[in-house]
C-alpha positions in Angstrom: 65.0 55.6 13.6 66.4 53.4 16.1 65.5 50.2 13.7 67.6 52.1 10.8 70.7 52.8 13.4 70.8 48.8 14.5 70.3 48.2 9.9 73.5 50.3 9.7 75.2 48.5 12.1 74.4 45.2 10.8 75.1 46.8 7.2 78.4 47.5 8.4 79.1 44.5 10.0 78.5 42.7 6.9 80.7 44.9 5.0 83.4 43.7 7.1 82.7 40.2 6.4 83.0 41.3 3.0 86.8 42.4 3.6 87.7 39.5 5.4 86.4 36.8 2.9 88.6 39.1 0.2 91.5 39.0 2.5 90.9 35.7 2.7 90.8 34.7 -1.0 93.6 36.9 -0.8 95.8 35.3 1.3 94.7 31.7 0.1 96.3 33.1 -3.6 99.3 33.7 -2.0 100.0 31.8 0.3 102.1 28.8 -1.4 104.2 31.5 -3.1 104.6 34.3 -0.8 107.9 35.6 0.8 108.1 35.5 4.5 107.4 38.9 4.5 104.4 39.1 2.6 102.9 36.7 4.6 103.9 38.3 7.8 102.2 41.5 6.6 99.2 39.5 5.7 99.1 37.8 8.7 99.5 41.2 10.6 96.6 42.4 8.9 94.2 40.0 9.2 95.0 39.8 12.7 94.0 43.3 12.7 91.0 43.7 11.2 89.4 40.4 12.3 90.4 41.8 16.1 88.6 45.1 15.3 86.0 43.4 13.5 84.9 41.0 16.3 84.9 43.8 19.3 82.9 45.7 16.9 80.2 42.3 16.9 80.2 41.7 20.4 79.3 45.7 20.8 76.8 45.4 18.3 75.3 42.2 18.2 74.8 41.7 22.0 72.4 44.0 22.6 70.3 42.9 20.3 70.3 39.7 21.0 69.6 40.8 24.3 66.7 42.3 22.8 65.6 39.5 20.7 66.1 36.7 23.1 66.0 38.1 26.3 65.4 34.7 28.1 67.9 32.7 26.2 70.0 35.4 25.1 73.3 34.1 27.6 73.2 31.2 25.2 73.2 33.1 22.1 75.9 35.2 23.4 78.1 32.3 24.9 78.0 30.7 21.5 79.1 34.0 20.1 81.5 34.8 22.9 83.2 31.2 22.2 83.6 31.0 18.7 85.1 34.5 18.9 87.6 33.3 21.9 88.2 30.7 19.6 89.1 32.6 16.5 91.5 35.4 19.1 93.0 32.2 20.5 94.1 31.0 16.6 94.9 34.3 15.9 97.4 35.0 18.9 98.7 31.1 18.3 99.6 32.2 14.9 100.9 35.6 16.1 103.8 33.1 18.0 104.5 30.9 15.2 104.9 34.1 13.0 107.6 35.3 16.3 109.3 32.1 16.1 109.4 31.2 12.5 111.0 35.1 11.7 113.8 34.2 14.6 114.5 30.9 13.0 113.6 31.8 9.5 111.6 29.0 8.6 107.4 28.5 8.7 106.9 25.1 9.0 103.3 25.8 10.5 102.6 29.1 9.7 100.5 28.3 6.1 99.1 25.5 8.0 97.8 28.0 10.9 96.9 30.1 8.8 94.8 27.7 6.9 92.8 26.9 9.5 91.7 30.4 10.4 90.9 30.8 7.1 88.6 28.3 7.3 87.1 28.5 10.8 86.9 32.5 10.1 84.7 32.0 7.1 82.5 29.5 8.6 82.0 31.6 11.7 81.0 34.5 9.1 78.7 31.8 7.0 76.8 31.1 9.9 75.9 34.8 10.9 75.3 35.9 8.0 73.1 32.1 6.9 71.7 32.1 10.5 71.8 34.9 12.5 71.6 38.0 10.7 68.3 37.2 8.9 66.8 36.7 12.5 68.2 39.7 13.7 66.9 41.6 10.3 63.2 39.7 10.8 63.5 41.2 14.9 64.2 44.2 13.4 61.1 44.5 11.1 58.7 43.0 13.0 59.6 45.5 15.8 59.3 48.1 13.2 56.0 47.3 12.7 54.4 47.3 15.8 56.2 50.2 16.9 54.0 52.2 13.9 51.0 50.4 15.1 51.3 51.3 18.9 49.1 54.6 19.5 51.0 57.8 20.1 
């Protein structure tokens, strides 16, 4: 039961990966043509839900790590921990540029910005779900299976 909980949760994770590589092709439609507003609003949103999304990793995919890895498991997690630093430090750099360029009405940077965490956002999803998830998913059923072999 426990193996089908931490499924669900990895399930869920990659549905969100899902929604942010379509907000992604999304905003990469639009972004040449769009108002200033309607980048704004995209901006605000995928600030959102990648926020929510990478809390919702660290909660989840920590543990088991921890699990998995137990001995090297602070360098799983610090490579996690930093690409996710890095993708909330884009994120909050873009934020400002989207302050400054509404006061000044320009956004010299902003497509540029938000280019780049485009691009780093779906490499950093490539790689878990290429890399890590399969390992977490091969933990998962190997665990599964000696936990019906072990006697009762």
């Amino acid at each position: 039961m426990i193996e089908n909980t931490k499924i669900d949760h990895l399930s869920l994770l990659i549905q969100q990966h899902h929604d942010l590589k379509e907000l992604s092709n999304t905003a990469q439609e639009i972004m040449e043509t769009a108002s200033f507003a309607e980048l704004k609003k995209i901006i605000q949103y995928l600030f959102q839900r990648t926020i929510e999304h990478v809390d919702q990793e660290e909660e989840i995919l920590f543990p088991l790590l921890k699990d998995m890895y137990y001995p090297n498991d602070q360098e799983i997690s610090s490579f996690l921990i930093e690409e996710h630093a890095q993708i909330r430090k884009q994120l909050d750099v873009l934020v400002h540029e989207l302050e400054a360029a509404e006061k000044q009405l320009h956004q010299p940077n902003l497509q540029y910005s938000l280019q780049c965490i485009l691009i780093n956002q779906l490499e950093h999803i490539f790689k878990e779900e290429q890399v890590l998830f399969p390992l977490i998913k091969k933990h998962l059923s190997r665990t599964a299976k000696e936990s019906r072999h072990l006697p009762s």
